[in-house]
MIMIBA-620412 format. One record per atom (N, C-alpha, C): residue in three letters; x, y, z. Coordinates in steps of 0.05 Angstrom, whole numbers, plus 5000, padded with zeros to 4 digits. Atoms other than C-alpha are relative to their C-alpha. Example, Ala and Ser with C-alpha at 12.3 -4.5 7.8 and 13.67 -1.06 7.14 Angstrom:
residues 2
ALA501849765000;ALA524649105156;ALA501850245000;SER498449764999;SER527349795143;SER498550225014;
***
This chain:
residues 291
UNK499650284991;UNK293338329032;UNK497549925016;UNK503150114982;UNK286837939055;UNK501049965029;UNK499550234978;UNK285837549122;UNK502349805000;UNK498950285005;UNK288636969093;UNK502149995005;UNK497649955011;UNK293937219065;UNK502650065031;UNK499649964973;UNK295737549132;UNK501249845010;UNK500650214985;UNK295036979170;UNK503149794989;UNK497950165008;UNK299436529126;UNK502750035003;UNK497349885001;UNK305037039131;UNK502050125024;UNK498449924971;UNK306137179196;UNK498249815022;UNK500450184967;UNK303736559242;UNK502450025017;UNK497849914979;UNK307736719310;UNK499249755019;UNK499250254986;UNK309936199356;UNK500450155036;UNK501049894965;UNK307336429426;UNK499649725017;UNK500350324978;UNK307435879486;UNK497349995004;UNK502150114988;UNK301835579500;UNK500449735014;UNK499450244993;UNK301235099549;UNK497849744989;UNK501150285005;UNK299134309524;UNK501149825016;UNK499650214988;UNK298833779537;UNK502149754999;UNK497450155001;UNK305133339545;UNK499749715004;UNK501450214985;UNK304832569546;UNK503349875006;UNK498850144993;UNK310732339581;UNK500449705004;UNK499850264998;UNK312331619583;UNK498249925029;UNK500050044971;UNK312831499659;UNK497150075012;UNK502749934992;UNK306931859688;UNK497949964989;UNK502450075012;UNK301431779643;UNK499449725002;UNK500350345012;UNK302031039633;UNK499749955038;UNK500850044974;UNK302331009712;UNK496850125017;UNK502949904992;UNK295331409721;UNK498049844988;UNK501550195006;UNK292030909680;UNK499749735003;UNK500150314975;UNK289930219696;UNK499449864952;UNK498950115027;UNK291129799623;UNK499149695002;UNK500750294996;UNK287929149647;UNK498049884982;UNK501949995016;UNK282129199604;UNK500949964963;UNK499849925029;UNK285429419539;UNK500949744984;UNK500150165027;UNK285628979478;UNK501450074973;UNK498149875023;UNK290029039418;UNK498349844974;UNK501750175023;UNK285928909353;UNK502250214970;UNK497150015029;UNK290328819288;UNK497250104980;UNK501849995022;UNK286829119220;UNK502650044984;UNK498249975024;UNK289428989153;UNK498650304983;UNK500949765019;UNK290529609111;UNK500849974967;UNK499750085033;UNK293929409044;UNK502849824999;UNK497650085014;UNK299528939012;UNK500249865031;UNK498350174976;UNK303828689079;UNK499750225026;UNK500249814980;UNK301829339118;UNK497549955016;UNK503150094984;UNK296929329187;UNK500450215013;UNK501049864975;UNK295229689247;UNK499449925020;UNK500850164981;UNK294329549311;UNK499250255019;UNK502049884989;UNK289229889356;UNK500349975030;UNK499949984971;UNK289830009431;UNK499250175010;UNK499249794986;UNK291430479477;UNK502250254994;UNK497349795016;UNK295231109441;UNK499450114979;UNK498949995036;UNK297831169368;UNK499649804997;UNK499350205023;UNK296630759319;UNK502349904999;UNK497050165014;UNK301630229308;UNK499749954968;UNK498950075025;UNK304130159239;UNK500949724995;UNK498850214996;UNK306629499223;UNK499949974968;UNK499650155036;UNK310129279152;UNK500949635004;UNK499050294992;UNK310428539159;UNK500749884975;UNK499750235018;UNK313327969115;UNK502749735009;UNK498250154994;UNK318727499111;UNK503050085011;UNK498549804982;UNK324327889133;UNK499950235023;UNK501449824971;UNK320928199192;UNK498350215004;UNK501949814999;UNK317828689218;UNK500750325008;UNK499149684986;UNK318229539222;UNK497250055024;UNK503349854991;UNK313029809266;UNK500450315005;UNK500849654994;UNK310730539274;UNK499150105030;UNK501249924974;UNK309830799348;UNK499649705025;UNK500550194981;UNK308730349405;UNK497850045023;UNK502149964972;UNK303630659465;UNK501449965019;UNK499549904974;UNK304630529528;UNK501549825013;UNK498050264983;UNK309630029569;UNK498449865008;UNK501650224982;UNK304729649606;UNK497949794981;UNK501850135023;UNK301629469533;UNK501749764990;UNK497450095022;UNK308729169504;UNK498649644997;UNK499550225002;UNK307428459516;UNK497349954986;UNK502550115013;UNK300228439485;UNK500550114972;UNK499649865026;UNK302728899430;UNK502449744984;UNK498350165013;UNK308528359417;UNK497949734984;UNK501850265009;UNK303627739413;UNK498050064983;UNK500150045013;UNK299528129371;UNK501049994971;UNK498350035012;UNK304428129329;UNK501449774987;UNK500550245003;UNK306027519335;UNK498349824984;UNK502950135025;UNK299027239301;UNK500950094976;UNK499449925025;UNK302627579240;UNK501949944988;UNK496950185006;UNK309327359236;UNK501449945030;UNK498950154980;UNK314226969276;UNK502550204995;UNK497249885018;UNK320427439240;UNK500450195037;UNK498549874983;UNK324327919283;UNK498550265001;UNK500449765003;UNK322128649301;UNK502550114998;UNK497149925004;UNK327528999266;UNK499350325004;UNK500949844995;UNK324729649270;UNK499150215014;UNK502249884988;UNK320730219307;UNK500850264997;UNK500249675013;UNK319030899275;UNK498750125020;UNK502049904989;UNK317331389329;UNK498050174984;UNK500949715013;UNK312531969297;UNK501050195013;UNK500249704981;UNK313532489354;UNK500949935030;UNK498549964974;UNK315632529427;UNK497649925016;UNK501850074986;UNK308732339458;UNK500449785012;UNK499750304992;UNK308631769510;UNK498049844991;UNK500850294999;UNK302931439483;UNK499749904967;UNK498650065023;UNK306831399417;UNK502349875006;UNK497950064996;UNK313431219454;UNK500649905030;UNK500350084986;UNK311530989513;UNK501249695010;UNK498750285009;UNK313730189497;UNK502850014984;UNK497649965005;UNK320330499476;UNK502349895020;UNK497450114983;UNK324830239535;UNK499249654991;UNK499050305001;UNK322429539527;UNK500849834974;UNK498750045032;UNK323229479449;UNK502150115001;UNK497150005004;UNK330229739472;UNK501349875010;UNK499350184979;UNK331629299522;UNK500249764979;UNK500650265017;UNK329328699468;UNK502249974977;UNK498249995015;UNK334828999423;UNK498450124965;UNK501849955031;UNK329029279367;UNK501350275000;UNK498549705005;UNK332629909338;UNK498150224994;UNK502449854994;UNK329130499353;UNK500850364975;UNK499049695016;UNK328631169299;UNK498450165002;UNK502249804998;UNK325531849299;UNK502150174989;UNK498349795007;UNK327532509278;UNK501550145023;UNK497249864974;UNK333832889314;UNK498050105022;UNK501549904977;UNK328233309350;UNK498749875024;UNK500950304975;UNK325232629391;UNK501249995018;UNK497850084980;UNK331332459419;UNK500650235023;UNK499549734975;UNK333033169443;UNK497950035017;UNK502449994974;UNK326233209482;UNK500149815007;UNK501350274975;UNK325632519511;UNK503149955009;UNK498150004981;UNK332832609537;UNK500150055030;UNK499949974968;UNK330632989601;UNK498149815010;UNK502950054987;UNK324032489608;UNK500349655001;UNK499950104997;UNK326631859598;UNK502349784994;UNK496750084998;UNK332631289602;UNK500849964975;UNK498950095019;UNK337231079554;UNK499149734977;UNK501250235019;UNK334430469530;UNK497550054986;UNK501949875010;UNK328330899513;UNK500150154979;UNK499349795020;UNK332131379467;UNK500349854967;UNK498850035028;UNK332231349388;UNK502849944997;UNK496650085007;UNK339731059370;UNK500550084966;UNK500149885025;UNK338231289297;UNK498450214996;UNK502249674991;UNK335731999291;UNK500450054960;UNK500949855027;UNK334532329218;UNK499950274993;UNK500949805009;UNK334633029194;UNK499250064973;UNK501150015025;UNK331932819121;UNK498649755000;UNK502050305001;UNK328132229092;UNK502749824997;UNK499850365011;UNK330531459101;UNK497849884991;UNK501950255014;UNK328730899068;UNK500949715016;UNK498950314997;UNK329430219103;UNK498049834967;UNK501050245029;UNK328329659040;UNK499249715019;UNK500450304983;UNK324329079079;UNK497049894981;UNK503050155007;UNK319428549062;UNK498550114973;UNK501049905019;UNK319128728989;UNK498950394999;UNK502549764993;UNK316629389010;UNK502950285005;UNK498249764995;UNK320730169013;UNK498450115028;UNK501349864980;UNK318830469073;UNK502050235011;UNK498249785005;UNK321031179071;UNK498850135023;UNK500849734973;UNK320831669141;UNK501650174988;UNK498949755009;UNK321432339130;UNK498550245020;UNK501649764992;UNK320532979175;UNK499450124995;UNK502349835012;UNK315133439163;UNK500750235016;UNK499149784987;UNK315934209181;UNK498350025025;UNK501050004964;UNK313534359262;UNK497149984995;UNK502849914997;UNK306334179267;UNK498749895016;UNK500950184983;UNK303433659313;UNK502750185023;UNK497249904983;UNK311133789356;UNK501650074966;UNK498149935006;UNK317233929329;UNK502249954985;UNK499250185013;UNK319033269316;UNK498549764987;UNK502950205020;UNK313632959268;UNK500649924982;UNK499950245016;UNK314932429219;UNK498249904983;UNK501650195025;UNK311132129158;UNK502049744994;UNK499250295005;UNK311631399144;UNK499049954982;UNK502550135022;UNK309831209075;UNK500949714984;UNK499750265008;UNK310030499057;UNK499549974968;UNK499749925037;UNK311030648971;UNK498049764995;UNK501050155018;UNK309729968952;UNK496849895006;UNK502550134988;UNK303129818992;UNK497750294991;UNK501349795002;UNK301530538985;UNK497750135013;UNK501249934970;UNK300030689062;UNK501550235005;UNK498749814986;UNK301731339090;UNK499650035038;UNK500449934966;UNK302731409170;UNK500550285005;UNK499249745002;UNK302132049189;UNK500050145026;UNK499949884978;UNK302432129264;UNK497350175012;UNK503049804986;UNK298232619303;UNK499750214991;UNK500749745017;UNK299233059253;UNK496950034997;UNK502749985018;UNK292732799219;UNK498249695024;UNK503150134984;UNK286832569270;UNK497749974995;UNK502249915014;UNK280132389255;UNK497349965028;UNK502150114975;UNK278432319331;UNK499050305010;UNK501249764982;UNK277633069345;UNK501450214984;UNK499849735021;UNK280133839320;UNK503149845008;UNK497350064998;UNK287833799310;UNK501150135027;UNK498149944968;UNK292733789380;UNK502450184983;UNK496749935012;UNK297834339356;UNK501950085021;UNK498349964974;UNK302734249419;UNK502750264996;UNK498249834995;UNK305834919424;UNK501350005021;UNK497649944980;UNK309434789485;UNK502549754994;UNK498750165007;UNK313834199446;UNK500550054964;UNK499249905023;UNK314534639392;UNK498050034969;UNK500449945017;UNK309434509347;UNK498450264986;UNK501349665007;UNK306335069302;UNK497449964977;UNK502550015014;UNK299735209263;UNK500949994962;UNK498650035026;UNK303835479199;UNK501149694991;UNK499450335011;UNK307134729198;UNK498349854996;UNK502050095014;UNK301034439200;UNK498649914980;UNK500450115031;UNK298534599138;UNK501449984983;UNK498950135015;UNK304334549108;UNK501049704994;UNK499650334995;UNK305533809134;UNK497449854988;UNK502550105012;UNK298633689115;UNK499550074965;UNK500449945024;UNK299233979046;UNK501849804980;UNK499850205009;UNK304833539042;UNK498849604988;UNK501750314998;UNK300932929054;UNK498450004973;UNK501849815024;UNK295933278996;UNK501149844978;UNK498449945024;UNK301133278946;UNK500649674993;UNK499750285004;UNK303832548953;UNK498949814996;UNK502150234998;UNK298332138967;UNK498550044971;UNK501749995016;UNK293731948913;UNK497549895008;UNK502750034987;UNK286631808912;UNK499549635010;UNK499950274977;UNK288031078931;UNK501349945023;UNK498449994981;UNK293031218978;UNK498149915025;UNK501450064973;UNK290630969049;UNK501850115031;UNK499049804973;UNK292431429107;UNK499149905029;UNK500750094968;UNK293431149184;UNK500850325013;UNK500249744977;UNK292031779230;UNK500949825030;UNK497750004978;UNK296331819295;UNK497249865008;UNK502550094981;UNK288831659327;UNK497550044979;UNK502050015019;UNK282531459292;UNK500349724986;UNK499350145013;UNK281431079232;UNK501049994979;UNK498549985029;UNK284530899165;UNK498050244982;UNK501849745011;UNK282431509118;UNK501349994964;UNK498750005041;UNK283831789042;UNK501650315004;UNK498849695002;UNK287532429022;UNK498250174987;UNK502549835004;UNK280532699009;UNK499550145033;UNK500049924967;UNK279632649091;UNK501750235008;UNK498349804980;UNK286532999102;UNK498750284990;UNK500449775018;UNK284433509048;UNK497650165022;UNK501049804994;UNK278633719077;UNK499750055037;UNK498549894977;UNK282333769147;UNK500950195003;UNK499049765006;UNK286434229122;UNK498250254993;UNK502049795003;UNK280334649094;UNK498450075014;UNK502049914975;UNK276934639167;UNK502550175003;UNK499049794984;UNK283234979192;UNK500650204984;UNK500849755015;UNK283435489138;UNK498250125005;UNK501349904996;UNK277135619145;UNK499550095024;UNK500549794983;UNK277235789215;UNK502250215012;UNK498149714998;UNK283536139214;UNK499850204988;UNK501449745010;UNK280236599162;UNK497950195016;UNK502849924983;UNK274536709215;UNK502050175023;UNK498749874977;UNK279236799276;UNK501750334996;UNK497549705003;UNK284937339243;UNK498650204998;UNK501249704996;UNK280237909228;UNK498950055034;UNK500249874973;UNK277937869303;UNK501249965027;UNK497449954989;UNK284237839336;UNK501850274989;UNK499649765025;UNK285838419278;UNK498050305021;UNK502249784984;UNK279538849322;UNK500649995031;UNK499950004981;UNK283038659385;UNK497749825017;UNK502350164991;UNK276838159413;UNK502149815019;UNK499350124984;UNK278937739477;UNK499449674987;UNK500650355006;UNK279836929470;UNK497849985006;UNK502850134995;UNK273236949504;UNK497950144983;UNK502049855022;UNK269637389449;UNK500349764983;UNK499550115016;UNK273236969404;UNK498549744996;UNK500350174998;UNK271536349427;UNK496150045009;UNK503049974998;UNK263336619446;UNK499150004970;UNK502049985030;UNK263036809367;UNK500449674988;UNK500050285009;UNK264336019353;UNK501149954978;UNK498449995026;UNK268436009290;UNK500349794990;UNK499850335003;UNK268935289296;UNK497649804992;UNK502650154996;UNK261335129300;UNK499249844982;UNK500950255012;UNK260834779239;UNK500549645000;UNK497650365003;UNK265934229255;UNK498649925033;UNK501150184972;UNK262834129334;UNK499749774995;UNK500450314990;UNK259833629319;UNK501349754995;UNK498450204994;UNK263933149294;UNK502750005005;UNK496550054991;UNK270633379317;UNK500249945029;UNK499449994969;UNK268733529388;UNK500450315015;UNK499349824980;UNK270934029439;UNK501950134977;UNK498549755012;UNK274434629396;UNK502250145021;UNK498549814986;UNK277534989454;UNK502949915001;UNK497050064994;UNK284634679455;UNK500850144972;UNK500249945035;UNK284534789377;UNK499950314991;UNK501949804997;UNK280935469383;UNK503150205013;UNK498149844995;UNK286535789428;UNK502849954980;UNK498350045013;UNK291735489393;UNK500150254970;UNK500649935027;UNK289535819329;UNK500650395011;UNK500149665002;UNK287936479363;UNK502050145017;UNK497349984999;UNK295136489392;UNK502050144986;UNK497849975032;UNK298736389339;UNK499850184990;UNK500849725014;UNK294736949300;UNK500550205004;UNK499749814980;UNK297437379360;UNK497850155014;UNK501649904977;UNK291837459399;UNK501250045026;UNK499149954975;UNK292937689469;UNK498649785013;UNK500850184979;UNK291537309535;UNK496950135019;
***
């Protein structure tokens, strides 16, 4: 059995601590005076809207509107108006992806407003200890829905643990938009939050999903970043292969995270992913490296 092989067959689910984005606190350490919400069309009746966070999703038409994620509370009322400039209809809607606050952050006041809030079962159970009732999902999922709006299918469906625990794909069929959370980033190496469950093995399987479905016109909104193709996710997925092939044989020889991380395994992607080290342990974790 190679590296690979290895690797694929026994990823282990060791804590690591990440980074957590709570509603409440985060959104209170930042100052949001500045920020700007800029709308981009992606295809058919589907957009985006750009801020502070996640990507918003947005399926608009004449029967209203879904949206994908929200950011941060202190954004809600600029996130409504832009919204607004698009349609006057109702927000009937709001898909979380994941448990992050600056995905779910604008969750109490789109509950407060009466916009019906969904995610997968796993959402709800974590943002029970972190935040109120009017914040929580009221429709939870342990398979794919479909809401039927605005001409358009828009099917959520949970993906196995990879970003967290509770990660979500949003694919808008008839426009032939995929949302795909923080699974798939194109702002830096992938966040795989092992202390909210998620895991490296889900990963690429969540990502392989994405692979399989999309086609080469498909248009993919990343949790953060910009609109991309299922060429992008593709060869996402073939950076973290490739340095999980690098890492397992020297975790395999016993080598410390800081050998690990001195022989650079990552070095081809520096430069445009960024800082490796969150990514980097994560990987050489999982593989069961020691501390």
């Amino acid at each position: 059995m190679n590296a690979l092989s290895r690797f694929l067959s026994r990823v282990l689910m060791i804590g690591l601590a990440g980074a957590v984005f709570p509603p409440g606190p985060l959104a209170a350490q930042q100052d949001f005076s500045d920020v700007q919400i800029r709308t981009h069309h992606v295809a058919g009746g589907v957009y985006y809207l750009e801020g502070r966070g996640g990507n918003i999703g947005l399926s608009v038409g004449e029967d209203g509107v879904v949206m994908i994620d929200d950011q941060f509370a202190p954004l809600t009322d600029r996130i409504v108006a832009a919204i607004r400039e698009l349609s006057s209809g109702e927000i009937r809607f709001v898909i979380n992806t994941h448990l992050h606050g600056d995905h779910t952050g604008g969750n109490e006041n789109l509950g407060r407003m009466g916009v019906l809030i969904l995610a997968a079962d796993q959402v709800r159970v974590r943002l029970m200890s972190t935040v109120g009732e009017d914040a929580l999902p009221v429709l939870t999922y342990s398979g794919a829905i479909t809401i039927h709006l605005n001409g358009e299918e828009v099917r959520a469906f949970p993906v196995p643990p990879a970003h967290t625990d509770g990660d979500s794909f949003i694919h808008f069929r008839d426009s032939d938009v995929l949302h795909m959370g923080d699974v798939f980033r194109t702002t830096g190496f992938p966040f795989i939050d092992l202390n909210n469950g998620g895991t490296l093995q889900g990963t690429l399987d969540a990502l392989a999903i994405a692979i399989g479905m999309a086609g080469p016109d498909t248009k993919v909104i990343p949790g953060h970043g910009t609109v991309s193709t299922r060429a992008d996710v593709t060869e996402l997925r073939d950076m973290i292969l490739d340095v999980a092939a690098k890492v397992q044989p020297m975790v395999e020889q016993g080598m410390t995270y800081e050998e690990v991380s001195g022989a650079d395994p990552t070095a081809p992607y520096n430069a445009s992913l960024g800082d490796p080290e969150r990514f980097l342990r994560a990987v050489y974790t999982e593989l069961g490296g020691g501390s």
